[in-house]
N, C-alpha and C positions, 0 to 999 in steps of 0.2 A: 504494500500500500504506500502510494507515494505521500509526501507529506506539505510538495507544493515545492514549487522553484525559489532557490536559494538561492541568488547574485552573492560572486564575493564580495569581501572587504574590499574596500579599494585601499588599490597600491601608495604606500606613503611616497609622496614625491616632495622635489625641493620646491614646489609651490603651494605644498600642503598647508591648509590654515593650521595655525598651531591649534593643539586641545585646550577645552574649554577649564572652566572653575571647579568644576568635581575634580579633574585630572591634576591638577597643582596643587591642590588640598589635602586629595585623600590619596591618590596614586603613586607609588614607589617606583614607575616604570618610567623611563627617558630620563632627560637632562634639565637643566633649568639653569638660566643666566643670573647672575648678581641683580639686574633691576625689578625683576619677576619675584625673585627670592625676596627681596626687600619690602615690596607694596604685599604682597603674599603673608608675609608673616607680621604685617601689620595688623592684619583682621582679627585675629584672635586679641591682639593686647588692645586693640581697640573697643570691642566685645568684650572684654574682662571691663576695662575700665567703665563705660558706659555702665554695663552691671551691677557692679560696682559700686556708683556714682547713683543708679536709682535705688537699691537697698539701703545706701549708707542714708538718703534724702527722703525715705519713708520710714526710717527705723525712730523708735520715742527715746530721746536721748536715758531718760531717767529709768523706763524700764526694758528696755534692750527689748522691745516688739516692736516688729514689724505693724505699722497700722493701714494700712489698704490693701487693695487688691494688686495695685499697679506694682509694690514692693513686692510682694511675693511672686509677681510674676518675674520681676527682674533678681528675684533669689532662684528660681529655677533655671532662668538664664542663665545666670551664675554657674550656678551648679554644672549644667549642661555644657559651657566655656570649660568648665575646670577638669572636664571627661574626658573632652573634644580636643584640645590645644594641644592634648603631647602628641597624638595621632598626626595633625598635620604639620606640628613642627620636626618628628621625625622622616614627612612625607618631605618635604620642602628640604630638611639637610641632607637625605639622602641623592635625591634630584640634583643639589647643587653638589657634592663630593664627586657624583658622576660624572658631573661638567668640567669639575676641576683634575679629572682623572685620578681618583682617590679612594682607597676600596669605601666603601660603603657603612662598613663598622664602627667607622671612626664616628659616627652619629652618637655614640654612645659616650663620648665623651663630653656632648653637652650634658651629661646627666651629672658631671661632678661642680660643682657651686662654685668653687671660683676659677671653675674654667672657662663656663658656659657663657659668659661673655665675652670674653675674646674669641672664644669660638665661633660666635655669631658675629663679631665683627671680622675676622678672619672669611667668612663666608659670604659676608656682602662686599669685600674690601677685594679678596684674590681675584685676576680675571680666570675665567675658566678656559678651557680648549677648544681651540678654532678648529674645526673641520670637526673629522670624524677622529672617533677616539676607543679604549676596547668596550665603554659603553652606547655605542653606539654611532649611526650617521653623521649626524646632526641634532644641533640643539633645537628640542622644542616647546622652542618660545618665539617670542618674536622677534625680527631683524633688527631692530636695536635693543635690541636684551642681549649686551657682551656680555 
């Protein structure tokens, strides 16, 4: 029993649009350039803070409650930022290790406290590898994302 015509994928070419915002987020797969990596890994500490910023402005100073509804929702936000952020921060350092031809492991030393910031400045700061490299063709990002 057939199950109906399947067209492939189509072929990634060098006029390919880059992948969208699921793929820079949450995906481990290809490269990623220092400008991409930078506005990319903004979102989450942006999202923390804003969250943040509504729990702290609906909590009652004197008895530490939350008093509305809009606070609690920006306390699950919270919560849900604080789930979410190591997921795409490891998506985004691994993407960019690969660009910079670097095994991929080294992700894990953003985990130790006072590395993890040189480490992410190390990784907005290095250029990555022009052409093809052993992770891959080319970078997929866009052409001015060195």
């Amino acid at each position: 029993m057939s199950r109906g015509f399947r067209p492939d994928p189509p072929a990634e070419s060098a006029t390919a649009p880059p992948p969208g915002i699921g793929w820079a987020l949450f995906s481990f797969r290809g490269r990623m350039g220092r400008r991409s990596f930078f506005w990319a890994s903004l979102l989450p500490i942006i999202t923390f803070g804003l969250a943040l910023a509504g729990v702290l402005a609906e909590t009652n100073p004197i008895t530490d409650e939350i008093e509305s509804g809009f606070g609690i929702a920006m306390a699950f936000v919270l919560l849900a930022v604080l789930f979410i952020a190591p997921w795409i921060y490891a998506a985004l350092a691994v993407k960019r290790l690969k660009d910079m031809d670097l095994p991929w492991p080294l992700v894990f030393v953003a985990l130790v406290p006072f590395v993890a910031l040189p480490a992410y400045a190390a990784l907005c700061l290095i250029d990555g590898t022009d052409g093809p490299n052993k992770s891959g063709p080319r970078r997929n990002s866009r052409p001015w994302d060195k």
